[in-house]
C-alpha positions in Angstrom: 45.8 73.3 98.4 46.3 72.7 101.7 48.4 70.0 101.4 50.8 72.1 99.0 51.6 74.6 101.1 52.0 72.4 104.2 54.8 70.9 102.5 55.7 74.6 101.7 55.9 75.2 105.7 57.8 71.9 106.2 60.3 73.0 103.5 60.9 76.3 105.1 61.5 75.0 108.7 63.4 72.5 106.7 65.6 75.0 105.1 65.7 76.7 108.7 66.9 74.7 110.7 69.8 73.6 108.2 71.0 77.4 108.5 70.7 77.8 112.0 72.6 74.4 112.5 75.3 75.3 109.7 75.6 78.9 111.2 76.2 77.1 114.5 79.0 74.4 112.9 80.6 77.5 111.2 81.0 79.3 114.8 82.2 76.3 116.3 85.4 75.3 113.4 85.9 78.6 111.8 88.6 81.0 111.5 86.2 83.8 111.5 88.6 85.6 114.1 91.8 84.6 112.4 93.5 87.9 110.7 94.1 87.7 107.3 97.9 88.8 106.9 100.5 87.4 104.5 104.2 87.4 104.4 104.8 88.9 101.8 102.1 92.2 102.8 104.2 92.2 106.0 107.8 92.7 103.4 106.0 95.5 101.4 105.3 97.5 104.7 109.2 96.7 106.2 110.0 98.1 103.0 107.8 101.1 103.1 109.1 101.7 106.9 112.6 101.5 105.7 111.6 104.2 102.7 109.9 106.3 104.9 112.8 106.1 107.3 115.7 106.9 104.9 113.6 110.1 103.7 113.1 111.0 107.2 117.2 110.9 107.9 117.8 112.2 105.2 115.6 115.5 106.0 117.0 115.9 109.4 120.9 115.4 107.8 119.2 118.4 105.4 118.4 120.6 108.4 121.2 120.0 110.1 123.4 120.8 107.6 121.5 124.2 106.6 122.1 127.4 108.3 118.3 128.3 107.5 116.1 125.7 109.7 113.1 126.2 107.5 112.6 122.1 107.8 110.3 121.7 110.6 106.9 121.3 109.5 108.5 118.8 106.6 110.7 116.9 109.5 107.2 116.9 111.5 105.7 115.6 108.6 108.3 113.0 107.9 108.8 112.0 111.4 104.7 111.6 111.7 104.7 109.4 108.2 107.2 107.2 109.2 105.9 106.4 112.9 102.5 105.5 111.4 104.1 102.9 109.0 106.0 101.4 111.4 102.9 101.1 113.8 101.2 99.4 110.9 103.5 96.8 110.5 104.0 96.4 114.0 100.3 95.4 114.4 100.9 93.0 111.3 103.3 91.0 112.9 101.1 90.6 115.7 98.4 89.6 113.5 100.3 87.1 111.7 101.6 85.4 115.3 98.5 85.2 116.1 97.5 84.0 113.0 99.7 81.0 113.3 99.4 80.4 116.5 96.0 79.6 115.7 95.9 77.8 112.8 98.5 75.2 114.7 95.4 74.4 117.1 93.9 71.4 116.2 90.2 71.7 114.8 88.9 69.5 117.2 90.1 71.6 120.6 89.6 74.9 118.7 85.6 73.3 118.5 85.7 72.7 121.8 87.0 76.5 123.0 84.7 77.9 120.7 81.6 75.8 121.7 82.2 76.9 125.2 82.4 80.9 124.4 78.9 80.4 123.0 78.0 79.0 126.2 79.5 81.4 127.8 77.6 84.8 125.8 74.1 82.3 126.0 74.6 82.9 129.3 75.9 86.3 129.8 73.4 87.7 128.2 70.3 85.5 130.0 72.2 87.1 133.1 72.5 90.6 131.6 68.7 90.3 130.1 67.0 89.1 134.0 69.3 91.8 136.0 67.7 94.8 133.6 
């Protein structure tokens, strides 16, 4: 019995350790911080920005045009709609540069910059844990 569940212990240190060092690998080669944006997301939202635009122009042309002036809260509205969208895809075409900016890293120096952040935190917070 006590042999059995010794080897129970040695397989579950066994079965530790293999995480811990495949958690570390993953940390070290993956593109865990690499957004996920696609061409073809970034076209849909230039297209909604472009929609969202023309209705926008087209409103203010409206108000314009009209003697009444009863357009504001729907220009507001329009104006709000449209600066939102094109914030969005703003931030996806960042994304997506920096997306491919690093994916055209090779593995091997992307390891390296990646092994020495977690050197870096280790050590930052040993520093922030003996200052408290």
């Amino acid at each position: 019995m006590k042999n059995e569940t010794k080897k129970n212990n040695n397989w579950l240190w066994f079965v530790l350790l293999l995480g811990v060092v495949g958690l570390d690998t993953y940390k070290l080669v993956a593109d865990r911080d690499v957004p996920d944006v696609k061409s073809k997301d970034i076209a849909a939202k230039r297209i909604e920005v472009d929609y969202k635009y023309s209705s926008y122009d087209m409103l203010r042309e409206k108000a314009i045009n009209d003697s009444l002036r009863n357009y504001d809260a729907a220009l507001d509205s329009a104006f709000i709609s449209w600066q939102s969208a094109e914030q969005e895809l703003n931030a996806m075409v960042k994304d997506s540069i920096i997306a491919d900016s690093i994916r055209k890293t090779p593995i091997t120096q992307r390891a390296a910059q990646n092994w020495r952040q977690i050197q870096i935190d280790f050590h930052t917070s040993r520093l922030n844990k003996l200052s408290r």
